[in-house]
N, C-alpha and C positions, 0 to 999 in steps of 0.2 A: 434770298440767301439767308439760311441762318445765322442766329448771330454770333455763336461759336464758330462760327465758318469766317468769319470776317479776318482778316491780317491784323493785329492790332498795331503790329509796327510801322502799318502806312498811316495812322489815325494822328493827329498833331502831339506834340511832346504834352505830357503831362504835367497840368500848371501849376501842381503844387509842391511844396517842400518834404511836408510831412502829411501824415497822415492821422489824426487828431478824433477825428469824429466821424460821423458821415454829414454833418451839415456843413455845408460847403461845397461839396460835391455836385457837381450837374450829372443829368444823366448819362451824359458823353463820357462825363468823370467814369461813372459807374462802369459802365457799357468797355472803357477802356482794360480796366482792368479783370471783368468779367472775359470777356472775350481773348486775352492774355494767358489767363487761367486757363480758357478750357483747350488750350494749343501745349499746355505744360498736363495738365491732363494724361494725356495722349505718353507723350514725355516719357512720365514719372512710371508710366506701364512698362518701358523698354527695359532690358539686362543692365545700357549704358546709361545711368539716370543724369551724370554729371554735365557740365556745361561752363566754361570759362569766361562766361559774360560780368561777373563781379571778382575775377579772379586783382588782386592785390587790394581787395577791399577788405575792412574789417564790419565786420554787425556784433554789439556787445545785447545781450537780453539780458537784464535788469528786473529783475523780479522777486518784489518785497512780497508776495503774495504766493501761495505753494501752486504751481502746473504739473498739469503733464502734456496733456494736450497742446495746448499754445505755446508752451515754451519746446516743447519738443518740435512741433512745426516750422516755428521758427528759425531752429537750429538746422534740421535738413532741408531746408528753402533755402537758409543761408550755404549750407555746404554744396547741395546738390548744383548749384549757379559758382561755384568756386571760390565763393566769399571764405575768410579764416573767423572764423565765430568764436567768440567767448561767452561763457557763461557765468553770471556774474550768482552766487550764494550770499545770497544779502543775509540771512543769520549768522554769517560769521565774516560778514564785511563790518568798517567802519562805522556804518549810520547807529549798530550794537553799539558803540563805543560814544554815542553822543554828537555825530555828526548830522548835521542838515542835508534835505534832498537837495538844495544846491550847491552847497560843497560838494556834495557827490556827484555832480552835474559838471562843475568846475573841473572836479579829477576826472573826471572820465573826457574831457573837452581836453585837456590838454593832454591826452592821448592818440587826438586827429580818430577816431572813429570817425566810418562813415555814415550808418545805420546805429543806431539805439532802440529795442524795445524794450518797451518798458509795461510792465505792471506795476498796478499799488493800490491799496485797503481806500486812499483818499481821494473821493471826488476832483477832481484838477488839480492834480499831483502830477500829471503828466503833458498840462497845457501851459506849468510851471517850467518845470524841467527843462522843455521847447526853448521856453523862450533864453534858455544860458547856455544854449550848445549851441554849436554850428553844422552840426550834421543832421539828418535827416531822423527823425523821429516816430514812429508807428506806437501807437496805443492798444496794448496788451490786455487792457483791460482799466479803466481806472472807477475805484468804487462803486457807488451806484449809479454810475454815470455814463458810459458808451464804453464800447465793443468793436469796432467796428470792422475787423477783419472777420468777427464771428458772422458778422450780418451780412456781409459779401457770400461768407461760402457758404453760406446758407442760402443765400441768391441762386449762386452757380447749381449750387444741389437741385433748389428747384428747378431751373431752367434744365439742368441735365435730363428730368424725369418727366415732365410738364409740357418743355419746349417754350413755356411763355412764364410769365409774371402778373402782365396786366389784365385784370379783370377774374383772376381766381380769391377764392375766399380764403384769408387764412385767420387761424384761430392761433393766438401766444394764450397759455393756459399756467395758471398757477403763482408763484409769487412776483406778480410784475411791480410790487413797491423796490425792492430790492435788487434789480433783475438790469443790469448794465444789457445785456443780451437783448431783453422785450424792448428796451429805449433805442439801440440802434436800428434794431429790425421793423421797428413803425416805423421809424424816420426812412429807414432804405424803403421798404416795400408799399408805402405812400408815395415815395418819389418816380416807383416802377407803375406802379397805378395798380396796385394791390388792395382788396376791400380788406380792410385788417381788423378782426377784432381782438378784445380783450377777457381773458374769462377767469376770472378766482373770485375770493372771499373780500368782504368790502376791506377786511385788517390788511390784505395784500393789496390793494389797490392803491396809485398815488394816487391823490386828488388832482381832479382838472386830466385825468386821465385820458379825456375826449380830444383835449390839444393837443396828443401827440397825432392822430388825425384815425383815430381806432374807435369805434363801436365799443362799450363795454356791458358786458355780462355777469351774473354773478350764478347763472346755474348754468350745468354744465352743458346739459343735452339743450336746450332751449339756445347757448353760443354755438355748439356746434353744428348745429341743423344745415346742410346742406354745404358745409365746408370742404374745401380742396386738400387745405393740408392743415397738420394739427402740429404744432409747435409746444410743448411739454416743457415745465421749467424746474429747475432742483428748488429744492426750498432751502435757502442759505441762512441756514440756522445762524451760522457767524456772523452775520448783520442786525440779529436781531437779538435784543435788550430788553424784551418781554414776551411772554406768550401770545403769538399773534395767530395761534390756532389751538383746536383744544385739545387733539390729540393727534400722532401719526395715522391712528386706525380711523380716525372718525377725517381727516384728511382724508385719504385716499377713498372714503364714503360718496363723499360730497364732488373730490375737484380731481380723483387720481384717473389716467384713464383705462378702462377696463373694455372688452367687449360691448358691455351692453352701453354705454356713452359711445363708444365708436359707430356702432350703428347708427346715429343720428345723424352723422357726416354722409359725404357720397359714398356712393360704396367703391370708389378708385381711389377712396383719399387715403393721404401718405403722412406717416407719422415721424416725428421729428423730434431731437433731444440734444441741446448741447454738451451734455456729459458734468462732469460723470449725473451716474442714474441714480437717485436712490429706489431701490427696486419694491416695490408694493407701498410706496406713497405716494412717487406721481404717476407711475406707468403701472403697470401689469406685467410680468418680467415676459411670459408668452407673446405679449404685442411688441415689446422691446425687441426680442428675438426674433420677429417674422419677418422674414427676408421676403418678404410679397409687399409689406404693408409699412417696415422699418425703413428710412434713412439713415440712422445713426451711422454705422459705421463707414457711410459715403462721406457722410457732413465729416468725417475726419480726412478722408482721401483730401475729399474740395481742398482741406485746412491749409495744405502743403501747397497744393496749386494755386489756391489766392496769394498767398503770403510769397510766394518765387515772385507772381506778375508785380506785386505791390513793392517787393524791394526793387525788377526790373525796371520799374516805372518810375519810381521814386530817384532811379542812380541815374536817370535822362534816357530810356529806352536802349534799344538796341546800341551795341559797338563792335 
């Protein structure tokens, strides 16, 4: 049986509170809420997308960091399950006016929310946060640090198109020093039994790169040779405090991908992006756009559908 095929609501309650990182997680973990996802999937396709299983609960997102994608996701996962979602505008909330992240933590706790996502600029900004609420917690994103609803539907997406996980090649391409995205999606697709490599400029790489459990490369066609799926990263200029490339053109020379670097993959491999794109630095806008050869705009469908199973799962399954 496939593993979208599986009931995830017969699988045992999901043992954790929040949802922080992907370390932690066992593959059951995984597999729970992958398989959740792809029954909401299905779902999110009908006229009637809503569903009353979170109905008199609140999910506030909290996001010091500008979205579109994740925090929009998150809001129709919350609505679509009949949660009342608020959306919190942190440039013109308190923390502007000299407040601490756990003051803010404290006021939103003495609200009884039951769900908080959360984004923020600060590496463990949101394993802080955790620990002064009592409601359930999902990580939006925190600095250079983990993703991890990103690295889920980025799972589901391959699985969707793939069928499997273990034992395909994948290639994270481009700024993985700064890259919360490249940190989950080793750690997830390690734990799926994914051969993962890593491919940029030595100035993009962290050191000790090989411990997240990735192959690294630093040319392009020599990482991608015989790869399944190619994973493409934005270059997040915002993180970075000095020139850590020499230019955008002479980027996308070297690490952007085009045609001719794509042919070094299989020729059924599938390209990937978690958005936004900037267009003729990492990608080729034509490969961006080739609905034969592109994920993107799936990886955003996934978005909806992980983030419903992950609050499901998170509020104790099924009611």
């Amino acid at each position: 049986m496939s593993i979208l095929m599986k009931a995830a609501s017969a699988a045992k309650p999901f043992p954790h509170r929040h949802l922080l990182g992907i370390d932690g997680l066992s593959r059951s973990d995984v597999y729970a809420v992958l398989d959740l996802a792809g029954i909401y999937i299905a779902k999110n396709r009908q006229p009637d997308k809503k569903h009353a299983i979170l109905k008199g609960r609140t999910l506030i997102n909290l996001f010091f960091e500008n979205s579109t994608r994740t925090r929009t996701s998150f809001e129709l996962a919350g609505k679509r399950l009949g949660a009342d979602v608020i959306n919190m505008s942190v440039s013109n909330s308190s923390t502007k006016k000299g407040e601490t992240l756990i003051d803010t933590a404290m006021t939103l706790n003495a609200m009884h929310p039951d769900f908080i996502s959360v984004r923020h600029p600060e590496s463990g900004a949101v394993h802080l946060l955790a620990q002064k609420v009592n409601c359930s917690v999902i990580n939006g994103g925190d600095g250079c640090h983990e993703h991890p609803t990103q690295a889920l539907l980025d799972a589901l997406t391959i699985l969707q198109h793939k069928k499997k996980i273990e034992g395909l090649t994948v290639a994270i391409c481009g700024d993985i020093l700064h890259s919360r995205v490249a940190r989950s999606n080793m750690k997830l697709l390690n734990l799926l039994g994914a051969r993962v490599r890593v491919i940029g400029p030595t100035t993009l790489m962290p050191p000790h790169a090989e411990s997240f459990g990735a192959k690294v490369f630093h040319d392009m066609r020599k990482g991608l040779k015989d790869c399944d799926i190619i994973m493409m990263l934005r270059l997040q200029m915002e993180r970075m405090e000095r020139n850590f490339v020499p230019s955008m053109r002479e980027y996308f020379h070297f690490w952007g991908l085009d045609e001719e670097k794509l042919s070094y993959a299989k020729p059924d491999a599938l390209i990937m992006h978690p958005g936004p794109i900037n267009r003729g630095v990492e990608i080729d806008s034509r490969l961006a756009d080739d609905l034969g050869r592109s994920l993107i705009l799936q990886q955003v469908e996934m978005g909806v559908a992980v983030r419903q199973a992950v609050l499901e799962l998170l509020a104790g399954g099924r009611t």
